[in-house]
C-alpha positions in Angstrom: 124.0 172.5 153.4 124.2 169.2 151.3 121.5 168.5 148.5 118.9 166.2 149.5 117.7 165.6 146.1 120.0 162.4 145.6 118.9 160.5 148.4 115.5 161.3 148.4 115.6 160.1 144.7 117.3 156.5 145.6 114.2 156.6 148.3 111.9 156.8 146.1 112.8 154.0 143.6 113.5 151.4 146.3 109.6 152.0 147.5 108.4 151.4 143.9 110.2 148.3 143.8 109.3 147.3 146.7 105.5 147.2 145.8 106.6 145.8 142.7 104.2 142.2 142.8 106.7 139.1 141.9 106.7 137.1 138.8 104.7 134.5 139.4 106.1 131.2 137.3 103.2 128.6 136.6 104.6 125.1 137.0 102.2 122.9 136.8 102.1 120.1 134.4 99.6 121.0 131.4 96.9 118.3 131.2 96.8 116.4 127.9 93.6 116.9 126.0 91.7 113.4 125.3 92.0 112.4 121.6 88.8 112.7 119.6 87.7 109.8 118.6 87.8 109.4 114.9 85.0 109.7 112.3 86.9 109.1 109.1 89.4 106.2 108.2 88.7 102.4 108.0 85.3 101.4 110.3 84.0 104.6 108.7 82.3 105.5 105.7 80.7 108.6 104.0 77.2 108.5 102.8 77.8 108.9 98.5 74.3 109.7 96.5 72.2 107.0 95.5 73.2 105.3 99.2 70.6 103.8 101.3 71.5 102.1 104.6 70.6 98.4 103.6 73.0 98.8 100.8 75.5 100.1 102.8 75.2 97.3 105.2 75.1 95.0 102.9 78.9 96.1 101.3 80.1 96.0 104.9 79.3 92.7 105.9 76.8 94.1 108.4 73.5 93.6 110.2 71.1 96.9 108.6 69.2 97.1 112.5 73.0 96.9 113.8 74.5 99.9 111.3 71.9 102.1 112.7 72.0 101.3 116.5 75.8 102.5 115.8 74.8 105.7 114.2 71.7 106.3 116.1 69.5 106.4 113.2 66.0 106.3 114.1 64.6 106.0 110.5 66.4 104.1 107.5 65.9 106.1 104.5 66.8 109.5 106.6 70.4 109.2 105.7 72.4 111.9 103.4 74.6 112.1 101.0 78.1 113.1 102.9 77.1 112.2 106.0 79.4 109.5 108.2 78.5 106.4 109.7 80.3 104.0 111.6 80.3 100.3 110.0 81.8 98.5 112.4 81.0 97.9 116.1 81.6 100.6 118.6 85.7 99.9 119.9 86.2 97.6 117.2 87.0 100.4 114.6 90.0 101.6 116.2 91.3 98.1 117.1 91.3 97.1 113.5 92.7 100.0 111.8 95.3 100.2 113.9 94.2 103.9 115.0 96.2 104.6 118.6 93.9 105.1 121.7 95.2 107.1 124.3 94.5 105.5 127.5 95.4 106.9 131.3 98.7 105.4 132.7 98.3 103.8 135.7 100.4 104.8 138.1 101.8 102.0 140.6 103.6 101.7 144.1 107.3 103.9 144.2 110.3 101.6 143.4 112.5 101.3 145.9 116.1 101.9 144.3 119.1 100.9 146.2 122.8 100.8 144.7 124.1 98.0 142.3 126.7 96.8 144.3 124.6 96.4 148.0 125.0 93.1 149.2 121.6 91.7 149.9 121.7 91.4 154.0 122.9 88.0 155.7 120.9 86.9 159.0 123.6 86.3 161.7 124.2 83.2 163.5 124.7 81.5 166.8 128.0 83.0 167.8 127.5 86.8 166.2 129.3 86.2 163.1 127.4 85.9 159.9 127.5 83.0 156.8 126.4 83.0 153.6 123.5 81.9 152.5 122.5 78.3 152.5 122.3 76.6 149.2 121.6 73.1 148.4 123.8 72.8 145.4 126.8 70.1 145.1 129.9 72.3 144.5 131.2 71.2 141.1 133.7 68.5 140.3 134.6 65.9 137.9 132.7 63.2 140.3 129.9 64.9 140.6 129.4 65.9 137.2 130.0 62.1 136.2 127.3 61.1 139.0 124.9 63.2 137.6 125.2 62.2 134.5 124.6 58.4 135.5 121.6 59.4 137.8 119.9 61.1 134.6 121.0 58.4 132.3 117.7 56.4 130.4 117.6 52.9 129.7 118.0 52.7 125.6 114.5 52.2 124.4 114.2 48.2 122.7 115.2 48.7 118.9 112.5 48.4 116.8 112.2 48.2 112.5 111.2 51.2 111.3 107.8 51.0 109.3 108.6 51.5 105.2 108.5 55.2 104.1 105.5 56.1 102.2 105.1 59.0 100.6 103.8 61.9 102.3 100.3 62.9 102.1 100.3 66.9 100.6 98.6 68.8 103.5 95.7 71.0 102.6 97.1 74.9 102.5 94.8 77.4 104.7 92.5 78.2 101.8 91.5 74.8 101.7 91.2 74.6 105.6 88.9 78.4 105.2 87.1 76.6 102.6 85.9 73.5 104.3 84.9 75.4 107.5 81.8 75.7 106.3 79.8 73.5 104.2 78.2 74.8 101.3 75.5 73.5 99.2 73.7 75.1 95.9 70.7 77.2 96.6 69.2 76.0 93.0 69.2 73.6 90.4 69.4 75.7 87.6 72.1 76.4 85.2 74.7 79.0 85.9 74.1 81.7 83.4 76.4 84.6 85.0 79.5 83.8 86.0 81.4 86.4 89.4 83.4 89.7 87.6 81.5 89.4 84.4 79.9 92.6 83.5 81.1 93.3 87.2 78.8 91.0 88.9 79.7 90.1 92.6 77.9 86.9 92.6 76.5 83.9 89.7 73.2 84.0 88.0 71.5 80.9 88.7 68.8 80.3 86.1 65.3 78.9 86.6 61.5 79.1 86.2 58.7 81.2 88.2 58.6 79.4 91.7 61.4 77.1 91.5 62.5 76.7 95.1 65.7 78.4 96.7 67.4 76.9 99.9 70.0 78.1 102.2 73.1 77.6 101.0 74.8 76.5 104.3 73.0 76.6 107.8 72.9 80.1 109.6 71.1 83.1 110.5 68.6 85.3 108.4 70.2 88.6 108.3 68.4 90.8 106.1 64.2 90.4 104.4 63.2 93.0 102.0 63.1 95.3 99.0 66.0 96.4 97.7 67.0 98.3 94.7 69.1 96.5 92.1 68.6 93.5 94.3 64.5 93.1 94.4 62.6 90.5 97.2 66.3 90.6 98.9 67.2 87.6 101.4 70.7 87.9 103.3 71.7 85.0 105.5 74.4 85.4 108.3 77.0 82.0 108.6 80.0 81.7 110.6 83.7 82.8 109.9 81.9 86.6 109.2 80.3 84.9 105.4 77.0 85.6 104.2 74.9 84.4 101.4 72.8 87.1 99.4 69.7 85.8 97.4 68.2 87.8 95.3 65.1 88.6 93.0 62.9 86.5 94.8 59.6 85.9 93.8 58.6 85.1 97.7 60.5 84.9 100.5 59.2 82.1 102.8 61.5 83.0 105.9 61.6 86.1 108.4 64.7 88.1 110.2 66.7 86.4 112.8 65.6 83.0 112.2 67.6 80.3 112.2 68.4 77.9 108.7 70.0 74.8 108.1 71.5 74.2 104.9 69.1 72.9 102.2 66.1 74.4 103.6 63.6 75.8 101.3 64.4 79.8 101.9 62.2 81.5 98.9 61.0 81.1 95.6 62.5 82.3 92.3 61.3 85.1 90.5 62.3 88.3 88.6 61.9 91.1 91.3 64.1 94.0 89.9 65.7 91.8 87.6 66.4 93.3 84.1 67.0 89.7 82.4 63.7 87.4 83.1 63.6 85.1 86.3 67.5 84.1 88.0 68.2 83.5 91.5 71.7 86.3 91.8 73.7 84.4 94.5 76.3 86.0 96.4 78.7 84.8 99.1 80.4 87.8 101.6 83.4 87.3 103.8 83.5 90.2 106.0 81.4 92.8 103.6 83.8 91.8 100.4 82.3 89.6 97.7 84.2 86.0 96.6 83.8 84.0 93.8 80.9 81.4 94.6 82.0 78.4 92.5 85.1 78.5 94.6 83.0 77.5 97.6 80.4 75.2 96.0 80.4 71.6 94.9 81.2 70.6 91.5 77.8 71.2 89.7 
């Protein structure tokens, strides 16, 4: 009698691998996460101590009420020290910095792909065979190049003296052009007693007595109405091109938020709100948040 043993063995192993499940392989394509959106980098800053949001706004060119409908700040003075806010509008921050936005590719119709060297199809003709197809082009020869040359040849225009050279007028470079874009008047009559960079100042001194009159600089939009420290009675006015004019120290201001000025308008009065050197209008002019040198944009005082 032959062992059994062997064959009952090879038995048992092909049942276990039998009920052995299958691998199971996953191939489906992973699904790229969305890209947070950033909260550091340019369009964002981080709250440093001393900050308040007016001044904030103010270094960035910006609209306080507008800074914190970005941020969803209920209450102005709530902000901390380390905390972010966005500074420029929602979308724009990204677009300007250059910061990549990940966006869904669309996906469009299949392309049909057919070999390089098909022949696109001919329709047949009368009799079953088929021709080319019809083109109204002259084949080429000396003839009809020379006839086409007469057909597009124009009469000689009647000669005519040419006007004496002058000299040519220098055109005005692109600062010039930025310049005159908007017309600028002084906000005061005083003497300028502070010049921009000196002692780090961002704007001119303007000096004057209790009550002397302040006007609007150039015709625009009242920005900004209120204390502020460093700046006192504060008056911001928004102008086109992304300037604004600061005015500060005020002793009244005689105009309100979102109103619109023309240039020479009586704005406020001066004073010495905050001011640790007597009674001055501080003038500033912005271009997108960043102080310039005001005496480049004024008239010849």
């Amino acid at each position: 009698m032959k062992p059994i043993y062997p064959t009952l063995i090879a038995l048992v192993i092909a049942g276990c691998a039998s009920q052995m499940p299958a691998p199971v392989v996953d191939r489906s394509t992973p699904t790229a996460k969305a890209a947070a959106a950033p909260t550091t980098g340019p369009g964002f800053y981080t709250v440093k101590k001393g900050d308040t949001l007016y001044r904030i706004a103010l270094d960035h060119g910006a609209y306080y009420r507008d800074l914190a409908a970005w941020n969803n700040i209920t209450d102005a003075n709530s902000i901390k020290e380390g905390q972010v806010l966005r500074v420029l509008p929602p979308g724009q921050a990204t677009a300007d910095s250059g910061v990549a936005v990940s966006q869904p590719i669309a996906t469009t119709a299949p392309v049909e792909s057919r070999p390089l060297t098909a022949a696109a199809p001919v329709a047949p003709v009368g009799d079953g065979l088929r021709s080319e197809p019809k083109v109204n082009k002259e084949a080429y020869s000396d003839a009809a190049w020379e006839k086409m040359n007469k057909a597009g040849e124009a009469k000689p225009a009647p000669e005519t003296k040419a006007p004496e050279s002058k000299p040519a007028e220098p055109k005005p470079d692109a600062k010039t052009v930025e310049l005159s874009a908007i017309n600028w008047g002084w906000p005061a009559t005083g003497k300028v007693k502070a010049v921009f960079g000196e002692n780090g100042n961002k704007g001119i001194d303007v000096a004057g007595k209790e009550g002397d009159p302040i006007s609007a600089a150039a015709e625009g939009k009242v920005f900004f109405v209120g204390l502020q420290k460093g700046y006192g009675n504060l008056l911001i006015i928004g102008h086109a091109n992304g300037y604004i004019s600061v005015y500060a120290h005020n002793r009244k201001i005689l105009v309100s938020e979102k109103q619109v000025v023309s240039k020479g308008q009586k704005v406020a009065e001066m004073g010495s709100s905050d001011s640790e050197t007597g009674v001055k209008l501080h003038f500033e002019i912005r271009q997108q948040g960043k102080p310039v040198d005001p005496l480049t944009y004024l008239p010849k005082h």
